[in-house]
N, C-alpha and C positions, 0 to 999 in steps of 0.2 A: 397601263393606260397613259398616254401623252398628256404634259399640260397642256399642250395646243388643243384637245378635248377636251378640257375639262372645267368648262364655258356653265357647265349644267349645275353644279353644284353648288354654289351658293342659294340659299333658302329663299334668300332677297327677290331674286330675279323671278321668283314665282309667288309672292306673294298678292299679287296682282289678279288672279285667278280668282281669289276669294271673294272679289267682289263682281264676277263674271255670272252671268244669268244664260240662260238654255244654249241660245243662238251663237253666243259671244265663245260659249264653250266651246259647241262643235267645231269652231274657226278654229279656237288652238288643238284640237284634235286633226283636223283635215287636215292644216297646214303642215303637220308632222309626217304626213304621209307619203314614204319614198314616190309611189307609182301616181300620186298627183301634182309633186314637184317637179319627176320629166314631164307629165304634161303640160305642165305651165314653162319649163325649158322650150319644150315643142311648139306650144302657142307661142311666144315670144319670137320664134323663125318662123314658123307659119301660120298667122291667124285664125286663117279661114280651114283649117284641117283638123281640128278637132272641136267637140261642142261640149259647153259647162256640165252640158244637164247631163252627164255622166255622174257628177259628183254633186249633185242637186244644188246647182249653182246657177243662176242666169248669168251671171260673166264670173269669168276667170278674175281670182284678185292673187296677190303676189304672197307666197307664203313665209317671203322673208318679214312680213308686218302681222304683228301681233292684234290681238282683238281690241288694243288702245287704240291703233290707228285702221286700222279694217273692220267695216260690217257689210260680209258680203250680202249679195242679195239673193237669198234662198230660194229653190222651188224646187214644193210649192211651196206659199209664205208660212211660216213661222207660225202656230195657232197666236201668238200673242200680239202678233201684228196687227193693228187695226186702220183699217183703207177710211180713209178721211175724202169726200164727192161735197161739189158745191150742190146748197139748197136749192132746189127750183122752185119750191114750195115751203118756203118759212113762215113759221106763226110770227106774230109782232113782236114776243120776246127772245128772239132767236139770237144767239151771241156770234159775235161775228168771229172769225177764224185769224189768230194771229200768229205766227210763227216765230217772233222775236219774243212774244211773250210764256212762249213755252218754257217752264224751267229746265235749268239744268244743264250741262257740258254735252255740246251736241255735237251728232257727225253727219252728216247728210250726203245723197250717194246719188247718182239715178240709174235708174236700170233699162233703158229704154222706152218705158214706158208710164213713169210714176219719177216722182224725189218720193225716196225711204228716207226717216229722219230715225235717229236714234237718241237720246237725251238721256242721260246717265246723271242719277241723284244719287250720291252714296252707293251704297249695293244694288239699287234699285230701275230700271231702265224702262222708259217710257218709246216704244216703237211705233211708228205713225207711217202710210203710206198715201201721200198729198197726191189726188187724184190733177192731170193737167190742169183742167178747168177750174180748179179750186184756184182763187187769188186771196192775197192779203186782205181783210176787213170783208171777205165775204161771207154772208150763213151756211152752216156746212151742217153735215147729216154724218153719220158712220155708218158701216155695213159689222154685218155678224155671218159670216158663211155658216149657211145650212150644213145639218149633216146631225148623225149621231152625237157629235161632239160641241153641238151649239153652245149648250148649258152650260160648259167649259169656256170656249171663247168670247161666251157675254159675260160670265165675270174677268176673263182677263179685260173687256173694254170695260168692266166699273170698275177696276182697278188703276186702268190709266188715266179714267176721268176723275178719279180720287189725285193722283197726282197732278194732274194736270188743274184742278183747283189746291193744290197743294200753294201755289207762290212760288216764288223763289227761294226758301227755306231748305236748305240740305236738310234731310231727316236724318236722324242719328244710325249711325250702322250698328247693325248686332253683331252678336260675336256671329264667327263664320261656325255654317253646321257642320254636322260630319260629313255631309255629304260632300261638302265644296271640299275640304277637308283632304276627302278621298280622293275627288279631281284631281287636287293639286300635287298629291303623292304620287296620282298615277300617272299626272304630266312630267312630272321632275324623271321620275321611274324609267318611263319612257324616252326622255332624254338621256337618260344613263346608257341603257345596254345600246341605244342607238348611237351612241360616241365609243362605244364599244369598254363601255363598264363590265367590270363581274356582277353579279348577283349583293357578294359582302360588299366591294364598294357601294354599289347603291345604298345599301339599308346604313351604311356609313354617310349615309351623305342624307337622307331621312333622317334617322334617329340618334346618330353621333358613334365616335369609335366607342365610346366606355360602353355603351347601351348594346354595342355587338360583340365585344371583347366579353364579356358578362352570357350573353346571350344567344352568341352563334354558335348552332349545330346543324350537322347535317339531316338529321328532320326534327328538329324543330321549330316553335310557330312563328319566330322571328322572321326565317329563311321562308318557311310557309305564307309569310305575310307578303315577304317582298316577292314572291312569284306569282302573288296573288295582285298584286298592283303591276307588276310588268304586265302580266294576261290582260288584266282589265285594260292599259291603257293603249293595248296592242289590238284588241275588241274594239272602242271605243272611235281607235284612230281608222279600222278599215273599214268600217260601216255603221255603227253604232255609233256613231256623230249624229247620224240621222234622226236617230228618236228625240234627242235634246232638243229637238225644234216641237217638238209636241207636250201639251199640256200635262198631258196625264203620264209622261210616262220622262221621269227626269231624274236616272237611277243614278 
């Protein structure tokens, strides 16, 4: 393996993962993906010849930028997103709509059709899509899309309204699950054999030389593991980005 590849290996560079929620995921999964990097090559010489919504994207975003500096704009939206319309009909105690008092480190995008706002508090991300007509200091209403999965995406909106009366107080982060846990070994994992790693390097670059020096054999669960995080992040990155935008189902 070249040092000129070997960009992947440091634990650092991925530890940023951990504090990635559904949507922020699938980005660093897509953006890994050989067959949507030429079409963003493609898109770059010719705009108008190929369409996002292949990769359930409303626009193309660049996949040299990580989910710090990119929130693409999914379709359909994300169950946790919640579309924010001005009141036409406000009761008297109706609070009016501010956007500078939103907490939290925000990234804000527009899709043609809407500003997506993203506001990130510790591990925790508050997603808003500000209807045109909505302005500053107006009374606003939210929507909950119909469907099987309503009961889902009305608690995702009491959850953002829980932060959004939050303040500007970071909340404390928890320790990351197994789950994030798992992402991040199978982001790294996936960087590996894609700079064109072995299998032992990889679990070297996971779990340390002593930890595979001790541990590797040709079937056992060490090496079992690490082919078990390549698969997954090899799944994940060619279609299985997709579900991490849905509520219930965020494996």
């Amino acid at each position: 393996m070249s040092v000129l590849h070997a960009h992947w290996i440091p634990i650092a560079g991925y530890l940023h993962i951990l504090l990635l929620d559904g949507p922020s995921l699938a980005w660093e999964y897509l953006r890994r993906n050989p067959e949507y990097r030429r079409d963003w090559q493609r898109y770059l010489r010719r705009p108008d010849a190929l369409l996002p919504e292949r990769w359930g994207l409303r626009l193309f975003e660049d996949p040299a930028s990580d989910a710090r500096r990119v929130q693409p704009a999914w379709l359909p939206d994300p169950d946790g997103l919640v579309p924010l319309h001005a009141d036409d009909n406000p009761g008297a105690e109706a609070p009016p709509f501010r956007l500078w008092g939103i907490p939290g480190r925000k990234q804000m995008t527009h899709d043609g059709r809407r500003l997506v706002l993203a506001s990130f508090l510790g591990n925790q991300v508050i997603r808003l899509a500000i209807a045109r007509e909505l302005r500053d200091g107006m009374p606003y209403s939210y929507a909950v899309r119909a469907g099987l999965d309503a009961r889902s995406r009305w608690r995702a909106v009491e959850a953002q309204l829980a932060l959004l009366d939050s303040g500007s107080a970071e909340p404390a982060v928890p320790r990351p699950t197994r789950v994030l846990m798992a992402h991040m070994r199978s982001i790294q994992a996936l960087d590996g054999v894609q700079a064109g790693a072995s299998q032992r390097e990889v679990a070297e670059a996971l779990f340390g030389a002593d930890e595979v020096a001790d541990r590797w054999h040709a079937d056992g669960e060490l090496r079992a593991q690490v082919r078990h995080l390549i698969g997954r992040g090899r799944e994940f990155m060619t279609n299985g980005y997709r579900r991490l935008l849905r509520l219930r189902s965020h494996p």
